[in-house]
N, C-alpha and C positions, 0 to 999 in steps of 0.2 A: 504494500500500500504506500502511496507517496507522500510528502508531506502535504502537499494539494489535496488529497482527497481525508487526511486528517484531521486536517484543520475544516476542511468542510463537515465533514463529519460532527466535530467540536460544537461549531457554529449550530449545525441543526439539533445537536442535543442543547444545548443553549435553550433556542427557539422553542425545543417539545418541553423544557424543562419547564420554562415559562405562563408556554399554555397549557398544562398540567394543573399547575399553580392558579392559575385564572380559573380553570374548571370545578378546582376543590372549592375555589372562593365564592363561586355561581352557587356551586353546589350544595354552601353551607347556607348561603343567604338562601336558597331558594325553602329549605330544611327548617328555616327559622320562620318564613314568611308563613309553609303550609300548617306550622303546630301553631302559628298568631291568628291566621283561618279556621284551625279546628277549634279553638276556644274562641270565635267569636260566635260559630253555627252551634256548639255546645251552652253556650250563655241564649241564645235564641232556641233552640229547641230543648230546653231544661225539660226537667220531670224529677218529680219529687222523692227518689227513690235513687241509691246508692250503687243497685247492680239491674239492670236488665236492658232493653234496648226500646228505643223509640223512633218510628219512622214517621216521616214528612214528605209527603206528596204536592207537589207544586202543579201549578196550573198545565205545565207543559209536561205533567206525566215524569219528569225526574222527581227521583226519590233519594230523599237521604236517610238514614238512617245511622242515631248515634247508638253508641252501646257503653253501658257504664258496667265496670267489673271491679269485683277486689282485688285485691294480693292477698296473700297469709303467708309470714314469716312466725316460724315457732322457734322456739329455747327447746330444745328436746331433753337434751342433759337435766336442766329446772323442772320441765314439767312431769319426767320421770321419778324424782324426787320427792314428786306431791303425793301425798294420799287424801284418798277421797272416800266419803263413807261410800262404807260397806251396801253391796246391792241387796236382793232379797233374800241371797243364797248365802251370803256372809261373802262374798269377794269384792274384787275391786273392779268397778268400770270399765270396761272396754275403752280404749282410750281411740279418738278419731285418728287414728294415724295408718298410715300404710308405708310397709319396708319398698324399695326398688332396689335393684342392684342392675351392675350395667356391665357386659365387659368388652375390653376393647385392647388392642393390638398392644404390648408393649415393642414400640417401636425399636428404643436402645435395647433392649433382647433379642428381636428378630436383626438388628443389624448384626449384633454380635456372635451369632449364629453364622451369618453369613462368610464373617470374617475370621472365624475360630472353629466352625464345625461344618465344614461346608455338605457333608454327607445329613446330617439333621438338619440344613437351613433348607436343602432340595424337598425335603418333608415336607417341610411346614410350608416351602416355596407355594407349593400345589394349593393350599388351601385360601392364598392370602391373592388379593387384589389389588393390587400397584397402578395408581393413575396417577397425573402431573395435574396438580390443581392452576390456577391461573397465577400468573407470575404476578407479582405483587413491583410494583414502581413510588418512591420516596423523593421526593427533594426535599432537601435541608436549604433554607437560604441563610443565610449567614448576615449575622442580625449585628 
């Protein structure tokens, strides 16, 4: 590659760097403008009620429709701690809770399989699914 087509190169990463930077900035206004929009059709289509949803039908057949919902964050450690009386049976409560478990690829294991036991990483090779997620692009500007 020449220095000619270096520096050109240079210049257009420059240029994409820039409008990158423009785009995140559209991008954020635009992000800030639609949640300023959702709380203004949320302050106009109120209802008196903390979770459920409420539609609005406009003259030309568009419909909006807002939805109000909770969260619920628990102390599980605290609330396993509490006792509560006794039900009819002499026990304790059923407590509103449900276990998940989840499993997933231990990534630094299967590489290291790869690199130290290559006759077990060909095992495991079969089972596991390897795709290129989208490549991720950062400008730092220098403040």
């Amino acid at each position: 590659m020449s220095d000619k087509d270096k520096t050109l190169d240079t210049l257009r990463l420059k240029n994409l760097a820039g409008d990158l930077l423009r785009a995140k900035s559209y991008e954020e206004s635009a992000r800030e403008s639609r949640i300023a929009i959702e709380g203004q059709i949320i302050a106009l289509v109120d209802f008196d009620s903390d979770r459920g949803q409420k539609t609005v039908t406009l003259e030309d057949g568009t419909k909006i429709v807002v939805k109000k919902e909770l969260s619920y964050k628990v102390n599980f450690e605290a609330l396993e701690e509490e006792r509560f009386p006794l039900d009819e049976d002499g026990d304790q409560p059923p407590m509103p809770t449900k276990l998940k478990t989840t499993r997933e690829l231990d990534v630094k294991g299967y590489e290291w399989y790869r690199e130290n036991n290559p006759d077990v990483f060909r095992i495991i090779a079969q089972h596991v699914t390897v795709t290129p997620r989208k490549p991720s692009v950062e400008v730092k500007v220098k403040s």
